[in-house]
N, C-alpha and C positions, 0 to 999 in steps of 0.2 A: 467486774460488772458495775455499769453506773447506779446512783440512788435511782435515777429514773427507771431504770431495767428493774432493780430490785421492787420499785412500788409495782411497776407492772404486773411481774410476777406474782406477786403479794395478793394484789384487787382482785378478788371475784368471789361475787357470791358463795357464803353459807346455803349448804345444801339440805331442802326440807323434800321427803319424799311421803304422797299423801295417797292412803284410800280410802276414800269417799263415795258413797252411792251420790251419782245426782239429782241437787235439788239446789233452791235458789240461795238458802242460807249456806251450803257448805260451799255453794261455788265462789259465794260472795268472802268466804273466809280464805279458800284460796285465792281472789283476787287481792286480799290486802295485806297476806301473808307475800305475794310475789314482788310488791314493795321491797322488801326485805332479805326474801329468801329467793335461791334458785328452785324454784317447785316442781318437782318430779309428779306427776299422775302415776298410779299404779289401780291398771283395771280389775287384778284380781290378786288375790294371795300368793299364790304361785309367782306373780309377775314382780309382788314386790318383794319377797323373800332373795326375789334373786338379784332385782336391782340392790338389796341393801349387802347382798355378801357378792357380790362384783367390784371390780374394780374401782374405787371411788375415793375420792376426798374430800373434805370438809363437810360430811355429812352430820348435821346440826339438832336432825331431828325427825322423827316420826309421827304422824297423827292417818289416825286411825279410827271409826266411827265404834259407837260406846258395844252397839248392837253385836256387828259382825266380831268384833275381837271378843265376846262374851262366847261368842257362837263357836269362834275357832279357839273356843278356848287361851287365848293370848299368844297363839302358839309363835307368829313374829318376833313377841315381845321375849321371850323366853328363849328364842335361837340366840337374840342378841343380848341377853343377862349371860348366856352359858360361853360367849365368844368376847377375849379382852379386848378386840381391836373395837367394840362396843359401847365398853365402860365408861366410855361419856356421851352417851347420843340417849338423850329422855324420849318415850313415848309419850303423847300428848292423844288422850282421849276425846270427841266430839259427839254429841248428842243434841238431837232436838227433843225429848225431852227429861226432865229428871226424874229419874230412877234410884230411891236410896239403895236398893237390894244393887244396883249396876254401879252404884258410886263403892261400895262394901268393896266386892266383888274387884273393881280397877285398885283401889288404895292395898288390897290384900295380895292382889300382883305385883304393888310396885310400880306402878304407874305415875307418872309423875305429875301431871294435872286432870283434871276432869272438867269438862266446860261444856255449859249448858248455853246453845246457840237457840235465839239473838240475844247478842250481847252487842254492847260500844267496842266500837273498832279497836281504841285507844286503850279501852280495859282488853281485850284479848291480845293486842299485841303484848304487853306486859306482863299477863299469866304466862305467854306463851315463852318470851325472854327471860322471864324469872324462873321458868322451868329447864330452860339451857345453862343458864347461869348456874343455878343451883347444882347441876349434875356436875359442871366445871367443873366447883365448889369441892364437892363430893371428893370428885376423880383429883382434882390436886391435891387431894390432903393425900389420896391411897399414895398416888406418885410419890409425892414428898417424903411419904413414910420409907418407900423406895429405896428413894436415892439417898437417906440416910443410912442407908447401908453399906455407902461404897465409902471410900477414906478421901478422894476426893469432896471437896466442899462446890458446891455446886449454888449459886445463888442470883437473885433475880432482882433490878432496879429498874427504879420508874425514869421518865423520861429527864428528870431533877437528879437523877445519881443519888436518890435515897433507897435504899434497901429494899424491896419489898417480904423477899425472901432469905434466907440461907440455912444450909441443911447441915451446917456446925458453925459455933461459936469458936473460933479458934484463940490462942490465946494473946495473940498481937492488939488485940480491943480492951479497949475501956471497960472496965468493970464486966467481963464476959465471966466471971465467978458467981454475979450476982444471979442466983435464980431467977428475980423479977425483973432482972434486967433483959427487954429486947432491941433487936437490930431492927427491926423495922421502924421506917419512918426517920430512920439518919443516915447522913452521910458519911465517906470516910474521914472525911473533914473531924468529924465529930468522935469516930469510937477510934481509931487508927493512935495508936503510942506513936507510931514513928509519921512526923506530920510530913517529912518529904517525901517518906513514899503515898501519906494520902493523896499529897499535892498531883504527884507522879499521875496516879490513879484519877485522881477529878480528872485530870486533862485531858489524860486517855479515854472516858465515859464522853467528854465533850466533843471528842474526834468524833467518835461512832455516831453521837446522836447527829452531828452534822453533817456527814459524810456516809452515813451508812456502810462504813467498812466496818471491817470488824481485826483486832491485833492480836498476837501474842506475844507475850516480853514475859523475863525472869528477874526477879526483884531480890534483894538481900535486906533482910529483918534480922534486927537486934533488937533479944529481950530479954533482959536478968541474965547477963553475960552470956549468951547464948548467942549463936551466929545460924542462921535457917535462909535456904533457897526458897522460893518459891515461883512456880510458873502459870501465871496468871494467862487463863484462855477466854477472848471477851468476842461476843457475837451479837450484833444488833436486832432486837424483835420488831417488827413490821404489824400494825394492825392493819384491820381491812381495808383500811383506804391506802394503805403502803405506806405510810407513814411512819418513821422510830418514834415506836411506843415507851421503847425500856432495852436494856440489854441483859442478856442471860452470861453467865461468868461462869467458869469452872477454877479453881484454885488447886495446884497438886503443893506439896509438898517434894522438892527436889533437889534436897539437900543432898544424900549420896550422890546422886549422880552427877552434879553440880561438881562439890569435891572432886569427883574421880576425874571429873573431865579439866580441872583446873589444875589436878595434880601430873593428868598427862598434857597439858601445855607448859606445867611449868619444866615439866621433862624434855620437852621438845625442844627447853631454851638452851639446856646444857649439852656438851657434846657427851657420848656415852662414855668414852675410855677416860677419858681428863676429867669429866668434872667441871670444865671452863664453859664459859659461855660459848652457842656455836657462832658461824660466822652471820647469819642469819639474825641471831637476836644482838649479838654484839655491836654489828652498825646500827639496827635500829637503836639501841639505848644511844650510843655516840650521836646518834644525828637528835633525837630527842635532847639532849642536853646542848647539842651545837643551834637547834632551831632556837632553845632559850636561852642563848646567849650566855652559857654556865661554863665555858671555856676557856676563859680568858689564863693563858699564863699558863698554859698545861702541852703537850707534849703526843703527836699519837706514834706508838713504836712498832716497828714490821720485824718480829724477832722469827730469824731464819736458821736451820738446823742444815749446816753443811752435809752434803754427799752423804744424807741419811740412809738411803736405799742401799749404801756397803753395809750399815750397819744391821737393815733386815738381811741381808744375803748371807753375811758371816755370821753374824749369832742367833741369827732363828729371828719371827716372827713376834715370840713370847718376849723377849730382850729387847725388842724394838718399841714394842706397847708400854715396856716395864722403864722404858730412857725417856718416853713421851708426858708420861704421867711422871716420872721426875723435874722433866722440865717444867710442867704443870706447877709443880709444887714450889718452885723456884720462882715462879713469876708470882706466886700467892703469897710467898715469904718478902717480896718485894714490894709488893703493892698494900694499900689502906684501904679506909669504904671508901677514900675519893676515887681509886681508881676503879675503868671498866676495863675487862680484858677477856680475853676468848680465844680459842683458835681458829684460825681461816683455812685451815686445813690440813693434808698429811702433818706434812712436818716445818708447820709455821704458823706462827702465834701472832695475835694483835692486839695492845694495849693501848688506853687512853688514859694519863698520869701527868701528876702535876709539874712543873718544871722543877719543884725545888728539891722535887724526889731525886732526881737523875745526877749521880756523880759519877761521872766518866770512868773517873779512876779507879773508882771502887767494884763498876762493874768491867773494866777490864782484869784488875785482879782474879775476878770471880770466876769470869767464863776462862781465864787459862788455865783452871786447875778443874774445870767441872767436867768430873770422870762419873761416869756411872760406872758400880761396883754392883755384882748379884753374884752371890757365890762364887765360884770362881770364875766367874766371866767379869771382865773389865774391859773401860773403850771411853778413850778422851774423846765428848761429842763436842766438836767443832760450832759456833753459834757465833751469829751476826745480827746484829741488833741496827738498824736505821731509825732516825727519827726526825721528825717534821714538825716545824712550827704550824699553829692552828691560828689564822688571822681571821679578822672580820668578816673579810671576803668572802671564806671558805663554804661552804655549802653539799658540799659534797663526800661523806665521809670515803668514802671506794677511792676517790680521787686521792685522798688525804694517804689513803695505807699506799698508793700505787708511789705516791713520792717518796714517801719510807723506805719503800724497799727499792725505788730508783740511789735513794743515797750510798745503798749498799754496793753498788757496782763498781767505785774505785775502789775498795776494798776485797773485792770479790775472789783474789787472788794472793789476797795478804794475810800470811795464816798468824801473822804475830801481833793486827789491829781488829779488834771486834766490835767496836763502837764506831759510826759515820752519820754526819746528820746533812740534811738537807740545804743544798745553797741556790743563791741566785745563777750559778752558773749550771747548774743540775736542770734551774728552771728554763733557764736560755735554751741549754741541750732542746728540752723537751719541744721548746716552742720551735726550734731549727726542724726537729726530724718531724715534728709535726706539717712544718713548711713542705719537706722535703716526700714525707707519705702523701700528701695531697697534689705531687705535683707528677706521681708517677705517671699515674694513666695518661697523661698531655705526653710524657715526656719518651713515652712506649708508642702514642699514633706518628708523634711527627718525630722520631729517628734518632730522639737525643740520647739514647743509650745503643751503645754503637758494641758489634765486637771487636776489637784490637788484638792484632795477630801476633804473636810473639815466636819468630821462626823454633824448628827442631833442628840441626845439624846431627848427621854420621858421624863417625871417627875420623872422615878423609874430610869434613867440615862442607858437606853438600846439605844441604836446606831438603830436609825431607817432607815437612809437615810443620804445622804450627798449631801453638794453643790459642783459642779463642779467650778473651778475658774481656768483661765489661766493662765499657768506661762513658761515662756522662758528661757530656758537651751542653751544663746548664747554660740556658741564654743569659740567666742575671752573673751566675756565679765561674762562667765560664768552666773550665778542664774542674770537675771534681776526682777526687781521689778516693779508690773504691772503698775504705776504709770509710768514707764521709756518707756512704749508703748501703754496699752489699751486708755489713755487721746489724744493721736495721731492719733492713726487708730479711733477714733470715733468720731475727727475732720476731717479725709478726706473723711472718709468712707470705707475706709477697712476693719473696726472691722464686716464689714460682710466676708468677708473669713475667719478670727478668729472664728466668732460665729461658719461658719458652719462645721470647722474643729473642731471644740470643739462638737458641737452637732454631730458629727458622731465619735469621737473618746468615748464620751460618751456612744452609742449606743451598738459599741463593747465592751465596760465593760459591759453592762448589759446584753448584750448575754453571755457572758462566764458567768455571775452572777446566769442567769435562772436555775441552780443547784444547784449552792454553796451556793445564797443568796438570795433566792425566794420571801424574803420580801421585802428585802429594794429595794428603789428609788434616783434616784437623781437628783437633780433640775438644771437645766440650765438657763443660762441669754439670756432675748430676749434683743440688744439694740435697742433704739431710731432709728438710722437708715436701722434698719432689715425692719420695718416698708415699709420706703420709697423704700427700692433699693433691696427688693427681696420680692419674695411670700413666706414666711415665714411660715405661714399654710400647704402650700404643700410642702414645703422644709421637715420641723421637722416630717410629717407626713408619707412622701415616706421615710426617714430614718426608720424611726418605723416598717413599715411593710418588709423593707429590709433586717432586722435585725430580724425580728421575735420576736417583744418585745411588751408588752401590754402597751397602751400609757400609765397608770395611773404611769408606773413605771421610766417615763421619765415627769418629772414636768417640769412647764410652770412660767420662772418667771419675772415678768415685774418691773421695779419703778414704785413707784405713777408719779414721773416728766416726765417719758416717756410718759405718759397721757394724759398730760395736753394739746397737739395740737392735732387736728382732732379726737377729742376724740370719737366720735360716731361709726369712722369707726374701730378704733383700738380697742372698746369694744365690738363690731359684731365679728372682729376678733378673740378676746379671747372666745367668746359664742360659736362660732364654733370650737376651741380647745375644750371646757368643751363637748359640742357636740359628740366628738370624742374620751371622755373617757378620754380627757389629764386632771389633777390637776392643777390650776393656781394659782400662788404666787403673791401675790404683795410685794415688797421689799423697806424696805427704807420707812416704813409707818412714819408720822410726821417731815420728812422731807419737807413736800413739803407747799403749802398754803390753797390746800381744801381738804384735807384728810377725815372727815368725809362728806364730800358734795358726796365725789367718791366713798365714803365705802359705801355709801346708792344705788349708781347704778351700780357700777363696777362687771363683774361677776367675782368674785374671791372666792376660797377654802381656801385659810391659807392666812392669813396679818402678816409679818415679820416687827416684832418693833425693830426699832436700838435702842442699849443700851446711844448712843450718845446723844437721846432724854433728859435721864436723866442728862446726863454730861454738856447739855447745860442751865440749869435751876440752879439759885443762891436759891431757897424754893426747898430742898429735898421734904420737906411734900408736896408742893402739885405739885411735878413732881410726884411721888409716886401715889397722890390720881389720876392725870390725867391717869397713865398708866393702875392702877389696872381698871381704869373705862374702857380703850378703851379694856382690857382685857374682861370684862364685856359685854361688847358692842358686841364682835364679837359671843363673847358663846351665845347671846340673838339672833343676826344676821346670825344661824349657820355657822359662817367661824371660823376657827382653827386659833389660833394666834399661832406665835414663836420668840420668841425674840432675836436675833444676837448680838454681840459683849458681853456676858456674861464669864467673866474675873476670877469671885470669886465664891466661894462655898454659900456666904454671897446672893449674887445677886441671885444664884441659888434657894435657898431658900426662898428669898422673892418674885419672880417670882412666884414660884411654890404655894407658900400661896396666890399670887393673882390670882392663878387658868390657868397660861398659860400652855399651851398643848407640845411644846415643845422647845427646847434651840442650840444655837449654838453660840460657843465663844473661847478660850485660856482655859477656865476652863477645857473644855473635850477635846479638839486636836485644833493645827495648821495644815493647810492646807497640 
């Protein structure tokens, strides 16, 4: 609400409600009471008793002729003595003439003036205002006595931010011990010990009187080693012309709850189980010291807990919590006040420390011996540490952890290196895939991710079916190599518009097929995150029928390692492919850690054996005897095996003598 709105509201007439017999002097009195006053006429007793307990505001005052209220006994006057919403509204007596027995008679009721008409204008307006005044008078001191009863300080200033009132001295004042000492008539300037929060205060009383708004704020006073809240409530008074008069304050005392409420923000900053800062207040403080420049020469570290989730799986929950707060304690024995640090989550921590802290070698010692021991449960936790120079540039703390733990990625597979720090070619990377994620969408409307067929041969070496695989014909970079983008997009999650551009560029080959190539099929890749971030079933499914192709001729192909999370729901999944007439592959058999556990429930039609299997075994003979058996295995388990990556006519041959059904490699075609 504007000042203008608030004086509006404010302006209107004091209410004087008046009965009078008529005559020329009493009319004359309400003519120049109406100056001043909103004048109500009241024709009879009845009429006024009821205008004065109706609905009403700012009713100022009563007058009443000396006669008639003798006659009714005062009986007006005495509804509104025995009613408090009263206690400040004077009766004002009129008489043409003077009567001391009628003057006794008013003062012994309580009457607040007696006035003998004709009088000077000028004098009866003044009896008449000194008679409202006084009653004020009167009713502020009952108030006042009041509101010294509540523990709030409640107090009142003139339109100068001096005092008028206050219903406690509290003891942040100058000399407020002093019996003879009062607040009135100073300002905070004057009694206030702590002069910045008077400051605080003047400014605040200068806002209201100019603005006519009114604030609330919480302050912190210090006095005689004593530390106190308090919350100061400030509301502008308006007099009748709407104008700020003064403002009325309330003062609580808010020290409990202040504490409480500081003690659970400062709770908020740490994580519960560690102790450490959460991820939350720990960039705040890093970016607070990075906006002021307090960086220089220091170090921010991405410290990450390998394949931690084995270690809730196998030793409980409790064991898990009880390795995390180890680590906690490890990074606390590490670091100084210069350092800031926190966790960013499960099971990864983030530091800010100074460079000269950091001795590679020392903490490679450290992390290859850090076992956590609890009774008799024991478990060396694996831990990788990245870190990143902080330049002038830098601006971004999120950005800073994200390169941290980019550093760790050559390392990501080297259990015997635990330290990696961030380089210019780390940042090249970033800046390529960044090129490379900006240029999908261009590179998905106009065709430059193409699928490339990679034949299937039988035993008798007839081209049965082929694999679909991605490959990107950049315009600057020409032929990329899928390694150079499918490892990217299936870390952010894009390689789902890949998928479903490849599964519908697919789709159109096998419709223009349904003449020329009736038999053959060809297989497609479901990834890991088709799974999570699309409906995948109805995706591949609405292509099929779009297309007018029979599912069986559009195969379905999963890894085993895509498997291994949520596994129940992802094998419903593929059941209602098979359901649907689709063929499902599993690719990548023996790669993974429970392969025959998944072969025994998995609904799958053909298991695809990487030739890599045998490449990775120092006993040919019994990688030999393992394959011919899992060949074995599938022909007993009617699924169709096929073996990938077959190079030689050699391989071909001894495949085919261990009875696999069909082949695909360099032997018969690249992609």
């Amino acid at each position: 609400m504007s000042i203008e709105d608030k004086k509006s509201r404010n302006v209107c007439k004091p209410q004087m409600i008046i009965r009078l017999p008529g005559c020329p002097e009493y009319d004359h009195f309400t003519e120049i009471m109406s100056e001043i006053y909103d004048t109500v006429i009241a024709h009879d007793t009845d009429e006024m008793i009821e205008m004065v307990m109706g609905p009403r505001e700012h009713l100022a005052c009563i007058v009443v002729d000396a006669k008639r209220g003798i006659e009714y006994n005062f009986d007006m006057h005495k509804k509104m003595k025995s009613d408090m919403r009263f206690v400040s509204v004077p009766t004002v007596v009129l008489t043409l003439e003077h009567s001391r027995e009628d003057m006794l008679a008013c003062i012994k009721e309580g009457i607040s003036d007696y006035i003998v008409l004709p009088e000077e204008d000028e004098l009866v307006r003044l009896r008449v205002n000194n008679a409202i005044r006084s009653k004020d008078s009167a009713t502020f001191a009952e108030i006042e006595n009041m509101l010294k009863q509540l523990p709030s300080n409640i107090y009142l200033k003139d339109s100068l931010g001096r005092y008028v009132f206050a219903t406690h001295y509290w003891h942040h004042l100058n000399d407020a011990e002093d019996r003879e000492w009062t607040i009135r008539g100073k300002t905070d300037i004057d009694i206030r010990k702590d002069k910045e929060n008077a400051r605080l205060a003047f400014e605040a009383d200068q806002r209201i009187i100019k603005t006519g708004e009114g604030t609330n704020y919480i302050i912190e006073e210090k006095s005689d080693g004593k530390t106190e809240y308090l919350e100061l409530i400030k509301r502008p008074v308006f007099d009748n012309n709407g104008n700020v008069s003064g403002i009325i304050g309330l003062i609580n005392d808010v020290t409990e709850q202040q504490l409480l409420k500081m003690e659970l923000e400062e709770r908020s900053k740490l994580d519960r189980l560690t102790g450490l800062y959460t991820k939350e207040h720990l960039i705040r403080r890093i970016s607070e010291k990075l906006n002021n420049r307090e960086l220089d020469d220091y170090y921010i570290a991405f410290i990450d807990i390998r394949n931690f989730k084995i270690v809730n799986d196998i030793f409980g929950r409790e064991f898990g919590d009880y390795a995390l707060k180890k680590v906690a304690d490890w990074i606390r024995g590490y670091s100084n006040e210069e350092c800031i640090y926190g966790r960013l989550a499960g099971d990864t921590f983030g530091s800010c420390l100074p460079k000269r802290l950091v001795n590679q070698d020392f903490i490679e010692r450290d992390l290859k011996v850090f076992n956590i021991q609890r009774g008799d449960l024991a478990y060396h936790l694996e831990m990788n540490i990245g870190f990143c120079d902080i330049t002038d540039q830098d601006k971004d703390v999120s950005i800073l952890f994200d390169r941290a733990r980019l550093a760790l990625t050559p390392i990501r597979d080297d259990y015997k290196t635990h330290v990696a720090f961030y380089d210019s070619r780390m940042k090249e990377k970033v800046s390529h895939d960044q090129k490379i994620i900006s240029r999908l969408a261009t590179a998905l409307s106009e065709d430059q991710i193409l699928p490339y067929l990679q034949p299937i041969a039988d035993r008798n070496g007839k081209i049965v079916g082929a694999e679909a695989l991605a490959r990107w014909i950049h315009p600057e970079q020409g032929f990329m190599s899928p390694a150079d983008f499918i490892p990217l997009f299936e870390g952010n999650g894009m390689i789902v518009d890949v998928d479903k551009h490849i599964w519908r560029s697919v789709c159109r080959i096998l419709a223009d097929w349904k003449d020329k190539y009736p038999d053959l099929f060809i297989s497609v890749n479901i990834s890991p995150k088709d799974f999570y971030l699309t409906d995948v079933l109805s995706d591949v499914s609405s292509m099929v029928k779009e297309y007018g192709i029979e599912p069986k001729k559009l195969r379905i192909e999963v890894t085993e390692t895509s498997m291994m999370n949520n596994t129940d729901d992802r094998m419903k999944i593929l059941q209602e492919f098979r359901d649907l007439g689709f063929i499902v592959e599993m690719d990548d058999f023996g790669s993974g850690f429970s392969s025959l556990n998944m072969l025994k429930d998995m609904p799958v039609d053909v298991v695809k054996i990487d030739m890599r299997f045998l490449g990775r075994s120092t006993d040919d003979q019994k990688a030999n005897i393992i394959v011919k058996n899992v060949i074995k295995l599938t022909e007993d388990l009617g699924i169709q095996s096929l073996t990938e990556g077959v190079e030689t006519i050699d391989q071909f041959n001894m495949l085919s003598d261990m009875g696999c059904l069909m082949f695909q490699g360099y032997y018969f075609s690249k992609p």
